[in-house]
C-alpha positions as CSV (number, residue, x, y, z in Angstrom):
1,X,175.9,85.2,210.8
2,X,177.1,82.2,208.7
3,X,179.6,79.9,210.0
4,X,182.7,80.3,208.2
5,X,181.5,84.3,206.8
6,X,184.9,86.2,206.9
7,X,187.2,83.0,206.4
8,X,188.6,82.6,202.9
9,X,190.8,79.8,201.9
10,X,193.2,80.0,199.1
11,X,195.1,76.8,198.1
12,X,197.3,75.3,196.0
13,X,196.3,72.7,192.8
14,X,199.2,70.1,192.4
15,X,200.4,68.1,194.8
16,X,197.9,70.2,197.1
17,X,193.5,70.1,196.1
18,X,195.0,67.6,193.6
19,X,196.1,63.9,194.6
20,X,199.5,62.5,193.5
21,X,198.2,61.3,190.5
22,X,196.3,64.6,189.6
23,X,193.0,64.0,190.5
24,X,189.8,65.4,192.5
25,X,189.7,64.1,196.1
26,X,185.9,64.3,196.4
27,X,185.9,64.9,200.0
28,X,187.7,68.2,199.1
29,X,184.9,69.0,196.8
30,X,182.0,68.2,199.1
31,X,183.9,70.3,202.1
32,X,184.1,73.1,199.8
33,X,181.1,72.7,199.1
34,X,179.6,72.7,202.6
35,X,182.4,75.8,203.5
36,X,181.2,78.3,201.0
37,X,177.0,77.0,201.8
38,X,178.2,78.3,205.1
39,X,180.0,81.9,203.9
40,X,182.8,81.0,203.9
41,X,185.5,82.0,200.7
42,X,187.5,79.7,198.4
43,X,189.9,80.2,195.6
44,X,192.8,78.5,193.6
45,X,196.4,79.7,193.9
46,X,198.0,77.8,191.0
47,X,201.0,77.9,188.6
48,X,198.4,77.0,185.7
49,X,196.4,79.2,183.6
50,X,193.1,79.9,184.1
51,X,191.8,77.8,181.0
52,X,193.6,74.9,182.3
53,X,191.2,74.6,185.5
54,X,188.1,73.6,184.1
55,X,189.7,70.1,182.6
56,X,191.7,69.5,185.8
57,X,188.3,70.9,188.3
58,X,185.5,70.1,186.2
59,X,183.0,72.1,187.8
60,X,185.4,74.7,188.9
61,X,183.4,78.0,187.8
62,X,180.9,76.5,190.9
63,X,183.5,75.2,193.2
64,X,185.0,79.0,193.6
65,X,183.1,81.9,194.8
66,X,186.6,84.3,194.6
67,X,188.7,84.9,191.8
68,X,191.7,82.4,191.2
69,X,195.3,83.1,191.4
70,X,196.8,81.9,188.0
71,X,200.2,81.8,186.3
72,X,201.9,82.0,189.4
73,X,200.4,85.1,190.5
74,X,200.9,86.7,187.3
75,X,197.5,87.3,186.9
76,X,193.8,87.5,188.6
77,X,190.9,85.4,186.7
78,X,187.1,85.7,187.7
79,X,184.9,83.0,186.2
80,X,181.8,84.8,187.4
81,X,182.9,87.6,184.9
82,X,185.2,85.8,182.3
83,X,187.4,88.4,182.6
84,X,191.2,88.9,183.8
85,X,190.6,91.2,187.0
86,X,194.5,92.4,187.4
87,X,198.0,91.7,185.5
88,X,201.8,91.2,185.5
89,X,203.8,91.5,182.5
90,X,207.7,90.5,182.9
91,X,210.5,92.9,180.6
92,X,210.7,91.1,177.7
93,X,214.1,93.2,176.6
94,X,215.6,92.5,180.1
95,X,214.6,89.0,179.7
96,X,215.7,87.7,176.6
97,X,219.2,87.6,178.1
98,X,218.1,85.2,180.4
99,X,216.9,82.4,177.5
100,X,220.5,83.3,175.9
101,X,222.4,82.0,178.7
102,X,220.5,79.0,179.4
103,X,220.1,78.6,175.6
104,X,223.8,78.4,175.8
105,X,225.0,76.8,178.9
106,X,222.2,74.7,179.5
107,X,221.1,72.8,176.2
108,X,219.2,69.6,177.4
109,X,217.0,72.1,179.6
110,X,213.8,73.0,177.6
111,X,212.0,76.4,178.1
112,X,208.7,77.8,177.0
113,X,207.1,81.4,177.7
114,X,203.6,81.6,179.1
115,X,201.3,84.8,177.3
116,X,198.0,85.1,177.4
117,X,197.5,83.4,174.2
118,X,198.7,80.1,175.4
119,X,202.7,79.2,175.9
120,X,205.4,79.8,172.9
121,X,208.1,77.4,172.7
122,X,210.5,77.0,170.0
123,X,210.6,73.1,170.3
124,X,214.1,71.9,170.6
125,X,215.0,69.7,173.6
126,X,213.0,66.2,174.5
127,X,211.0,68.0,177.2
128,X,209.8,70.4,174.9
129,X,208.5,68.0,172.4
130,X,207.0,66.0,174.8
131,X,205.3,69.0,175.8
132,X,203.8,69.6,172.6
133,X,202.7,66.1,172.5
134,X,201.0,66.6,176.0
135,X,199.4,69.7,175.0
136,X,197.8,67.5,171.6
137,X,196.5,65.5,174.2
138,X,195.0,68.5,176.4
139,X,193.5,70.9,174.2
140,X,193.0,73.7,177.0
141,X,197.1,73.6,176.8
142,X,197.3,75.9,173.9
143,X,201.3,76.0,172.4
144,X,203.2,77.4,169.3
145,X,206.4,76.7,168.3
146,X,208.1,80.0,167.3
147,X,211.6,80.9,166.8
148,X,212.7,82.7,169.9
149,X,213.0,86.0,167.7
150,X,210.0,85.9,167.1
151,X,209.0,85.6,170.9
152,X,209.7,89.2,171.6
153,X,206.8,90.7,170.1
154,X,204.5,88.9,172.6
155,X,204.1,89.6,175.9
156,X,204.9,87.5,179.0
157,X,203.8,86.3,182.3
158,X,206.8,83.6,182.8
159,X,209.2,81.8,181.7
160,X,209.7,78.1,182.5
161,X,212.5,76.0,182.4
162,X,211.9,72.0,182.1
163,X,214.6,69.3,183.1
164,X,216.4,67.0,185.4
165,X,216.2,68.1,189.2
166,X,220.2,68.2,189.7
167,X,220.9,70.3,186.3
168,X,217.7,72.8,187.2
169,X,219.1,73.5,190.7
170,X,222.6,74.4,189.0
171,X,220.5,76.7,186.4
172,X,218.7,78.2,189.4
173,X,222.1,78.9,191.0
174,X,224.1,80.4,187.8
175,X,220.9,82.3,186.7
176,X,221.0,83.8,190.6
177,X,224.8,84.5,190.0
178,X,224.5,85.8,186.6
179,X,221.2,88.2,186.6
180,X,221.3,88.7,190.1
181,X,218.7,87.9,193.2
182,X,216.9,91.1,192.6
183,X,216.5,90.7,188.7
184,X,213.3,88.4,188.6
185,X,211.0,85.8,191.0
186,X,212.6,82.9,191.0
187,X,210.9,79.6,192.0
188,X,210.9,76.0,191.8
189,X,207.3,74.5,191.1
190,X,208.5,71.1,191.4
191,X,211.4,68.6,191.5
192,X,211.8,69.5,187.0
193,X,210.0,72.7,186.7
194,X,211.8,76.5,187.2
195,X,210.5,79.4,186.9
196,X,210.8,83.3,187.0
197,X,208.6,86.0,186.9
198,X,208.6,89.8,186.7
199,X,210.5,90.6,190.3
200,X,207.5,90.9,192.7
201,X,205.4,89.4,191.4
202,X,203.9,86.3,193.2
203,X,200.9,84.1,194.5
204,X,202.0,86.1,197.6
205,X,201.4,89.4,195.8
206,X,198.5,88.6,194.1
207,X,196.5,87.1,197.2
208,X,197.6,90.3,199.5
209,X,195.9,92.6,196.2
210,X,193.0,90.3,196.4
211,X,192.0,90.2,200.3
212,X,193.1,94.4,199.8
213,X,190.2,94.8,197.2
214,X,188.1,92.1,198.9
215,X,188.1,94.4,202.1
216,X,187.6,97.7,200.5
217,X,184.9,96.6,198.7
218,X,182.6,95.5,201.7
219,X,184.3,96.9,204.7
220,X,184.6,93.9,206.5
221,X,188.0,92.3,207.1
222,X,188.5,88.5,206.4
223,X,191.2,85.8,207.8
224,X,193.0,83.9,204.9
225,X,194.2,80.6,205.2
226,X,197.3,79.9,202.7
227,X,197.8,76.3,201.5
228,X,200.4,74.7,199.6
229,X,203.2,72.0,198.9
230,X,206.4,73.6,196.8
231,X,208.4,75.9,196.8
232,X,206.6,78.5,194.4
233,X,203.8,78.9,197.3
234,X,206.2,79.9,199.9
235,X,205.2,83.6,198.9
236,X,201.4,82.5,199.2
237,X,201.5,81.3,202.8
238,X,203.8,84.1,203.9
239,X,201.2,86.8,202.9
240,X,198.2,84.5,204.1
241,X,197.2,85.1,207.7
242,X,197.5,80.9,208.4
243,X,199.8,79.0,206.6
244,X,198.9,75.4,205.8
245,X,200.7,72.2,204.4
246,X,200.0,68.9,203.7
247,X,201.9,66.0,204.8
248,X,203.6,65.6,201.7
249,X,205.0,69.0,201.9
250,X,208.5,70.2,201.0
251,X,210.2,70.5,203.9
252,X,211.0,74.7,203.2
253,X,207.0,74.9,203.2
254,X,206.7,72.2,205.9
255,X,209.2,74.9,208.0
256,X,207.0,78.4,207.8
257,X,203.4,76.5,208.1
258,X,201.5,77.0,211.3
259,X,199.4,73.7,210.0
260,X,200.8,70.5,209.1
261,X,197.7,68.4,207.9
262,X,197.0,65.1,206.6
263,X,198.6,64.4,202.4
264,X,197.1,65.8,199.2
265,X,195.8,62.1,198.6
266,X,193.6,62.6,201.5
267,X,192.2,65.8,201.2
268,X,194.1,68.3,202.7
269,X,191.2,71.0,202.2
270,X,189.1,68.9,203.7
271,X,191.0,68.2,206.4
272,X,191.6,71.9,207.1
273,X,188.0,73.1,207.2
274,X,186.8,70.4,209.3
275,X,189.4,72.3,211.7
276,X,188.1,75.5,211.8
């Protein structure tokens, strides 16, 4: 038996695998690297689509041996296969409403829908033209500017809402008051990104579904370990069987992790498997 066989690890990309500026801490890599040589199992849990790994993982496809968590948990991508594995589609009638009121109440926020054809925005606050400038710059970002109309005959996997900390909170709050807690997921990814999603529907959701089919498949049970920074992986260490931080943590994640480790710009993952 292999060292780490029955241990899979499913972590977080920003501000978690990734350093503060957004890069590859090689010692992650090469511990990865040495974890899965040794059976062990590793996956991303990321807000991101799964076209946007390659440019921010180069090598990626080898760095995984389990299919990656992407959109939030909205959906399940295998790179082995090239194939989406399992999906999560929010109302698009029962969400419109949602756009409205922000639309309305909220007009320096900028919003954008995520479908699996890249993200629609319609283009008209700073942040959103910015965006479209950084997705010029990042081809795997792939954006069209639509009239919202125009949005509803698309499907979607989020919806998320781009701003100043202070004025995204009071969104978060009104949205909450207005919709209702049970309406939708609703999560901050960072200190100027909100999102919601389809109600249950999670990193948290999508990682229990994978170690489910995982299992199944070859009988044996495995022990996940959870790791992440924000708020939006809250649901992903709750359904792991370990939950891990780094130092850098916010302090709602810092609260619910068994593991408190060393920051992102060290190598968090590193850190961890040396541990176990």
């Amino acid at each position: 038996m292999k060292r780490y066989e029955g241990i899979m690890i499913a972590s977080d990309l920003d501000g978690t695998f990734l350093d503060a500026k957004g890069r590859v801490v090689q010692r992650n890599v090469d511990a990865i690297r040495a974890f899965c040589a040794e059976g062990g199992l590793f996956t991303f849990a990321t807000g991101r689509h799964h076209d946007h790994l390659p440019e921010a993982v180069p090598g990626v496809r080898e760095l995984v041996n389990m299919p990656v968590i992407v959109a939030n948990g909205s959906y399940l991508y295998d790179f082995g296969e090239e194939r989406v594995l399992a999906e999560v589609f929010m109302d698009v009638d029962a969400s419109r409403p949602v756009l409205q009121f922000a639309r309305a109440n909220y007009p320096r926020v900028g919003f954008r829908v995520s479908t699996p054809q890249g993200y629609l925005t319609d283009g008209r606050t700073d942040y959103m033209r910015k965006f479209i400038d950084y997705s010029k710059k990042h081809r795997s970002y792939l954006v069209e500017v639509a009239p919202i109309e125009q949005w509803m005959q698309r499907l979607w996997h989020k919806i998320v809402f781009q701003g100043e900390c202070e004025e995204l909170n009071a969104l978060y709050a009104d949205l909450v008051a207005e919709f209702g807690e049970d309406a939708f997921e609703y999560n901050k990814s960072s200190a100027t990104l909100f999102e919601i999603q389809k109600k249950g529907c999670s990193k948290g959701s999508m990682l229990k579904a994978l170690k489910q089919s995982y299992e199944i498949l070859t009988g044996r049970p495995i022990k996940v370990f959870g790791v992440g920074d924000y708020e939006n992986d809250l649901a992903l260490l709750g359904a792991a069987d370990i939950a891990v931080c780094p130092a850098n943590a916010h302090a709602a994640v810092k609260k619910i992790s068994n593991m408190v480790l060393c920051s992102n710009d060290e190598g968090v993952i590193a850190d961890l498997i040396e541990r176990l």
